[in-house]
Structure formats: structure tokens, C-alpha cells
C-alpha positions in Angstrom: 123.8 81.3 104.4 121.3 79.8 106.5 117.4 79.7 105.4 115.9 82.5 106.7 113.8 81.9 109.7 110.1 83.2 109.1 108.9 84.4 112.4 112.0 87.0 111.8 112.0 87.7 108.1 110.4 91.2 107.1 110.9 90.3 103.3 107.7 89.4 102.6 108.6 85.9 101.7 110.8 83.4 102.2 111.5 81.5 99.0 110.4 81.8 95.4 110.6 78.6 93.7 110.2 78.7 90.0 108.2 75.6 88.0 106.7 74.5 91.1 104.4 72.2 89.5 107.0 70.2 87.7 108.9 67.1 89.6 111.6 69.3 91.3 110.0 72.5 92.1 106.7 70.7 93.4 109.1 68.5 95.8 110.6 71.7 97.1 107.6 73.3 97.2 106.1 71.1 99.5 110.0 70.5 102.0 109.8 73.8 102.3 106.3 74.6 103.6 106.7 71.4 106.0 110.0 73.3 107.6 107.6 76.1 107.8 109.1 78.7 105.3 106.6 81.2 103.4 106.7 80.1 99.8 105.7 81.7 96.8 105.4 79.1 93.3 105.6 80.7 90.1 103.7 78.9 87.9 102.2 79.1 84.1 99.3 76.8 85.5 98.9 75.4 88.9 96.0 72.9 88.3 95.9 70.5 91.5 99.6 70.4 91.9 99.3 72.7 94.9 96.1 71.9 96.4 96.2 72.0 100.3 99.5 74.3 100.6 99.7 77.2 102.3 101.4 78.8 99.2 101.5 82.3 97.1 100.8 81.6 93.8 102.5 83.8 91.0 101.3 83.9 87.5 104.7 84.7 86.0 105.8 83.8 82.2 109.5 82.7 81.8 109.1 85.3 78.8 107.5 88.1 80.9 110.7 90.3 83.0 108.1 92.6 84.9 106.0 89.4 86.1 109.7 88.0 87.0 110.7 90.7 88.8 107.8 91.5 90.4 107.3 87.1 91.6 111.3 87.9 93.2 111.1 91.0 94.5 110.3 90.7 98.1 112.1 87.6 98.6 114.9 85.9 100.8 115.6 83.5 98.2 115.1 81.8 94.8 115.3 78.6 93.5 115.2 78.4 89.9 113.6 74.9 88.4 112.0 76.1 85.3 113.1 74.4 82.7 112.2 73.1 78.9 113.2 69.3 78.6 113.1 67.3 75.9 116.0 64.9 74.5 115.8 65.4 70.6 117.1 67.7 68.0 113.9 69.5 67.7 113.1 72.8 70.1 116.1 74.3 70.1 114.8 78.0 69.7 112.3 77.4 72.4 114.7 75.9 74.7 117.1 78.9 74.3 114.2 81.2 75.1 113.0 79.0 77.9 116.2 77.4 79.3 118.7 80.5 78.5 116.6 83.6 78.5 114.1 82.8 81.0 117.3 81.7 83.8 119.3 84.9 82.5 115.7 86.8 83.5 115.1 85.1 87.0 119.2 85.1 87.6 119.0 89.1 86.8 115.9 89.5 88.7 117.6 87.6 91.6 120.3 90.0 91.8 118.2 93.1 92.0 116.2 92.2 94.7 118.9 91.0 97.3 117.6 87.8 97.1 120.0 84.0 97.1 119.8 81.9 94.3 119.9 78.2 93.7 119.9 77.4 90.2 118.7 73.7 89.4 120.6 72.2 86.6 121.1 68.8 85.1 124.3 66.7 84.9 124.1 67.0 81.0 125.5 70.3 81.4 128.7 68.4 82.8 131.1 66.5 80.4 131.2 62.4 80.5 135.1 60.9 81.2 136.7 59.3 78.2 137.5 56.2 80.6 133.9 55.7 81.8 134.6 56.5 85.3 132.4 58.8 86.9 132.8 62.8 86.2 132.7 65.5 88.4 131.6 69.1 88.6 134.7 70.2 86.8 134.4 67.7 83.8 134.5 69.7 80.9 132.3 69.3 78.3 131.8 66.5 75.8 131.1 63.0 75.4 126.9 63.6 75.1 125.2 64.4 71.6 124.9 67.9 71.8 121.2 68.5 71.2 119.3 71.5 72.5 118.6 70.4 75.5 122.4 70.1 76.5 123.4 72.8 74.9 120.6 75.3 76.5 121.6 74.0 80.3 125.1 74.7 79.7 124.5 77.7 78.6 122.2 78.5 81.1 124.3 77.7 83.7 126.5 80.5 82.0 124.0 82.8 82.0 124.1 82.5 86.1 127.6 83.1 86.4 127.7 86.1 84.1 125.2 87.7 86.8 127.3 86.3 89.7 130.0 88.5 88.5 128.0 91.0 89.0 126.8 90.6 92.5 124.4 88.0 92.2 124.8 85.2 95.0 124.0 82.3 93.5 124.9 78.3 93.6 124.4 75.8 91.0 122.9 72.0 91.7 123.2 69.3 89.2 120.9 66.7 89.6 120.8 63.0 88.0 118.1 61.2 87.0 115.3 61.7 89.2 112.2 59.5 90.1 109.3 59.7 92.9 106.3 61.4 94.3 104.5 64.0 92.8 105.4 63.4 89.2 102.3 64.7 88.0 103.1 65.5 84.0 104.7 62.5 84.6 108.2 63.1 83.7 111.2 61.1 84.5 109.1 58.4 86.2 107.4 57.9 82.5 110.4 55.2 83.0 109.0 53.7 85.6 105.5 53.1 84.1 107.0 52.0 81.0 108.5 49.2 82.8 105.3 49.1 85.0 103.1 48.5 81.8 105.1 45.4 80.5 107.0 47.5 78.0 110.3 46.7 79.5 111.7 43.3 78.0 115.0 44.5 76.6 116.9 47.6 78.8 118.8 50.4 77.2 123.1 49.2 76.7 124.1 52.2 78.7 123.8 53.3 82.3 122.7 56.0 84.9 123.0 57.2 88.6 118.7 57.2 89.4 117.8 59.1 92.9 114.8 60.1 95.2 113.6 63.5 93.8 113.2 64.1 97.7 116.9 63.7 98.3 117.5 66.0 95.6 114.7 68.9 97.2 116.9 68.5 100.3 119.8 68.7 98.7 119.0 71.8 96.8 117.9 73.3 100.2 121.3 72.5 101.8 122.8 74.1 98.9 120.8 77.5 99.6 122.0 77.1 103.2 126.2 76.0 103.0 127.0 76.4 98.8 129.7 78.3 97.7 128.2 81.4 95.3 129.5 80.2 92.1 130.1 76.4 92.4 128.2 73.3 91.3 126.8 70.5 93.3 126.4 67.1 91.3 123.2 65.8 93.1 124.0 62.0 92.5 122.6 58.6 93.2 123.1 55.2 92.5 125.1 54.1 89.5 123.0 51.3 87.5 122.8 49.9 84.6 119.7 50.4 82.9 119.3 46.2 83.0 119.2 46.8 86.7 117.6 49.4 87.3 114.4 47.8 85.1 114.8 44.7 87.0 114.2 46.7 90.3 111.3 48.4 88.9 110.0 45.2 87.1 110.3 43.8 90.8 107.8 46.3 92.5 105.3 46.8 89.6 104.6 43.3 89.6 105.7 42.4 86.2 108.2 39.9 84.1 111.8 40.7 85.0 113.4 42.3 81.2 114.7 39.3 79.0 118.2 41.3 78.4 119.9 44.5 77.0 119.0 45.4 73.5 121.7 45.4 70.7 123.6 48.4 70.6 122.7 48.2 66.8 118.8 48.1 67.3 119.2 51.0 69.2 120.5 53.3 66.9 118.3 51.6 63.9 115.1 52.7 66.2 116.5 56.5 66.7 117.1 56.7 63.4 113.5 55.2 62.6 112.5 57.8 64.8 114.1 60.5 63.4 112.4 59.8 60.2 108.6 59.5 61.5 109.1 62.6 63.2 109.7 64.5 59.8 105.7 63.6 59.7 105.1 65.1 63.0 104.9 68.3 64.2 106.3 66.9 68.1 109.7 64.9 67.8 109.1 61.5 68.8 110.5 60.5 72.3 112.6 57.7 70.4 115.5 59.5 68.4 119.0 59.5 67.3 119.5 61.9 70.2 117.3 60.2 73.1 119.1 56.9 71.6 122.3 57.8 71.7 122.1 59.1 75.3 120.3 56.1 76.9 123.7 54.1 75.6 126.0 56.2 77.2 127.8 55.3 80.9 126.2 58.3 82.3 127.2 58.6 85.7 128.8 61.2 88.4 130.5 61.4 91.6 128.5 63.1 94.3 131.3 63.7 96.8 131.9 67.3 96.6 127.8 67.5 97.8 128.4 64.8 100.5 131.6 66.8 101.9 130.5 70.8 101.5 126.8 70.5 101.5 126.4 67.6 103.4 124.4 65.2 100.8 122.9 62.2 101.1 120.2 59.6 99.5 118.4 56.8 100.4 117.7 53.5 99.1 117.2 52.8 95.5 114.6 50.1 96.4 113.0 52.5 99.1 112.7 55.2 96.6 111.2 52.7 93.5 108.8 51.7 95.8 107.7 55.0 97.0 107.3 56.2 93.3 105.3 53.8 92.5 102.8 53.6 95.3 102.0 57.0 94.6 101.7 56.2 90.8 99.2 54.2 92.3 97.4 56.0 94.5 97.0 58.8 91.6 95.6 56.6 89.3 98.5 56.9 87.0 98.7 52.8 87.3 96.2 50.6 88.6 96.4 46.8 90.5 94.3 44.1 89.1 94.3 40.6 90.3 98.0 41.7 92.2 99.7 42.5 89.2 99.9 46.4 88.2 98.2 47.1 84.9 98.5 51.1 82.9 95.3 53.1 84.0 96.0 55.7 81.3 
């Protein structure tokens, strides 16, 4: 399928794009309006993550089928990037209601209205390779602590393909670890600023594949035009070591390269530290057994059925670090003082 054109399209919009103030969905947001596509964002809050866009807004509840139906119906296509995340043991009965329910209800409401989907994944829904070699979209499962969060993707992803059987046309992208513009909760570029505020002196054991969230918003977009209904696209990057990866980011915020990678040992003493100060808590700490054991893991994927069928590609890592961070920057979310980068918040 190719994107519908919107001087001809009599659907009354182009694309609905689901949690289009969160890193993904905002990125979309804005590649589609610049290839001149009519958007409409469903949202819970918009806040300034849409100012100056020429975008519908829908208020429209993951919870809420009639607000669902009625944000889709009308539209050419959907792309689904809603999601709960959070890497702990904790929130498993919302994830399942936000993750599982809430795709099953925008997959459902998809289907009834005519309209393409592109559900947006993650890798953790995909297996990791006993050898450490890098795993592909038909990697089955295992080798990741199974905590909510991968266990509500996986069977999200699911919950698509039970509606594909019945009629829904619908592809599924798996993105890696993302970083860039427009991060505004922030999410995945909280990395970034950890490193950026001097936090960063001993890396994570394990690795990652790290990409422009821009590459993966055009990515997604070539999967609504050329994917298979059905099939998965791993949205990969670069493979890195979390060492390296810090020293890159180290290098453009200014700051002291990291002294080394921490002990495997200290690592899973501080998740489980975690896991006990967050019995005191009523949010799980962001350090956890769970969060722990993942950032040891060799946690990378092989792009090359997107590069081949979609026609996939990503930029430089450097390119795409230093682009994050200037708009870090520019947003306040960071601040320069006396040329080195200092936290702002």
C-alpha cells in the first residue's frame, strides 16, 4: 500500500497516530504533516507537544472503545504507538489494560473502519539468541526477564494478529532503543542526560542497538507503504556496548569520559537494593532486579529484513547523539555553563 495521497483522499483523514505526544508518535506526527498528509493525534493530554501543527486532536482514552472507534473511523490509516512502559515487576495489571486491551481496541477498531495498520512494538517482544548473535523477527521468545512490560508487548502483538485473521490489514515494527528530538516526558533519552549530568562513571555490562527516533518514524512510514500484513520489521541501529555508547554521549555533553563497566555483581546487588526500597514506595524504582538484569543482557537485533522489504535505513550514531542533545538544550532540559553542559531540571 502506498500512503494515501491527500488532495485525492475522501476519508476524511489520512492517518491516525495514537500516543502522539510520546517519543515515537510525536516523531511521526510531525514526518507526516511535513509530507503533507492530514493527521489526526489521539491523545490523553496534548500540552505543547503539538503546538504549531496543522493537526486534529482526539481526546480518546486507551480504555474508552466509542472514543477509539470514533478517533479511527474516517481514516486511511493507523499507527498504533500507545504504549505503558516501564521495566520492573510492578504494573502489570495496568500494562495489560493499556498495552493488551487498549492495542486489541485500536487493532479492532482498525479493522472496522477499512483503515491500514502499523502497530509499533518493541524488540522485547522478540527472543535474545543463546550464542549472543544478533536475533531476528522470528527469534522466539526467551532469554529477557519476563516482567510486565515484555510480557504485555508480546502479547499485544498477539492481540494484532488475532484481528489480522480476521480481516484486519496490519504490519508490525519493532523498534530498538530509541533517542532524539522531541523527547518531551523525556523517555529513552533520560539516558542521555544521565550521562549528560555527570552520572555516568561506570556503564551497564551488557549491550544495545541505540537509533535516531527519526529513522524509526520513517521507518514505520515505509512499513505502512511496502509491509507485508502480518509480518514484523525489527527497526534496528547500531550495536554498542553500553561503555561505548556513554563514551559517545560523555563526548558531546561535555563531560568526563565513564571510568569503566560496573561489576556484573554490583549490578544485581543494586536491583535488588532496589527491589527492596520500592516495597516503601508506591512507584517502583527505575533501578530493579528487572531493569538490572536487562541493562546486562547483549541486546541486540539484525535489521536486514527492514533494509531488504521496507527499504530501511539509519544514520549516524554520532549525528543522532548530537542532535538529541542540542534539542535537550534548546528545551531547557540541559543547560551550558562555562562550555560544559550542566542538568537544568
Amino acid at each position: 500500500m502506498t500512503p494515501p495521497d491527500p488532495r485525492e483522499s475522501d476519508s476524511g483523514v489520512d492517518c491516525v497516530v495514537t500516543g502522539a505526544t510520546g517519543l515515537v508518535g510525536n516523531n511521526v506526527v510531525r514526518l507526516l504533516c511535513r509530507r503533507g498528509m492530514s493527521v489526526r493525534a489521539v491523545v490523553r493530554s496534548a500540552g505543547r507537544t503539538l503546538d504549531g501543527l496543522h493537526v486534529q486532536v482526539a481526546n480518546a482514552p486507551l480504555d474508552d472503545e466509542r472514543a477509539i472507534q470514533q478517533a479511527i473511523d474516517g481514516a486511511a490509516a493507523v499507527i498504533h504507538s500507545a504504549a505503558l512502559v516501564h521495566c520492573g515487576w510492578r504494573h502489570r495489571d495496568e500494562m495489560r489494560a493499556a498495552n493488551v486491551e487498549g492495542t486489541r481496541r485500536v487493532a479492532r477498531a482498525a479493522r472496522r473502519a477499512g483503515a491500514r495498520m502499523v502497530h509499533v512494538s518493541s524488540v522485547d517482544a522478540i527472543g535474545l539468541t543463546r550464542d549472543g548473535t544478533p536475533a531476528d523477527e522470528e527469534t522466539p521468545p526467551g532469554g529477557m526477564p519476563e516482567c510486565p512490560y515484555v510480557v504485555t508487548k508480546r502479547e499485544a502483538e498477539q492481540a494484532v494478529l488475532e484481528e489480522v485473521d480476521r480481516g484486519l490489514d496490519a504490519v508490525i515494527v519493532n523498534p530498538v532503543y530509541m533517542i532524539g528530538p522531541w523527547d518531551w516526558k523525556p523517555s529513552s533519552g533520560r539516558m542521555l542526560l544521565e550521562v549528560g549530568a555527570g552520572k555516568g562513571l561506570f556503564a551497564p555490562p551488557g549491550a544495545n542497538d541505540f537509533v535516531d527516533v527519526r529513522d524509526v518514524a520513517e521507518g514505520i512510514l515505509l512499513a505502512l507503504a511496502k509491509g507485508r500484513p502480518g509480518r514484523r520489521y525489527i527497526l534496528g541501529g547500531h550495536p554498542l556496548s553500553y561503555l561505548d555508547a556513554w563514551r559517545i554521549f560523555a563526548r558531546v555533553a561535555g563531560r568526563m569520559q565513564p571510568l569503566g563497566v560496573a561489576p556484573r555483581a554490583a549490578v544485581r546487588v543494586a536491583g535488588w537494593v532496589g527491589d527492596v526500597a520500592s516495597l516503601f514506595t508506591t512507584r517502583e524504582l527505575p533501578v530493579n532486579s528487572a531493569a538490572a538484569t536487562m541493562s546486562m543482557l547483549p541486546h541486540n537485533f539484525s535489521s536486514a529484513r527492514a533494509i531488504a522489504e521496507l527499504g530501511y535505513a539509519f544514520r549516524s550514531f554520532d549525528t543522532t547523539v548530537a542532535d538529541a542533545w542540542g534539542w535537550f538544550t534548546d528545551h531547557g532540559y540541559a543547560r551550558v555553563d562555562g562550555g560544559r553542559t550542566v542538568p537544568a531540571r
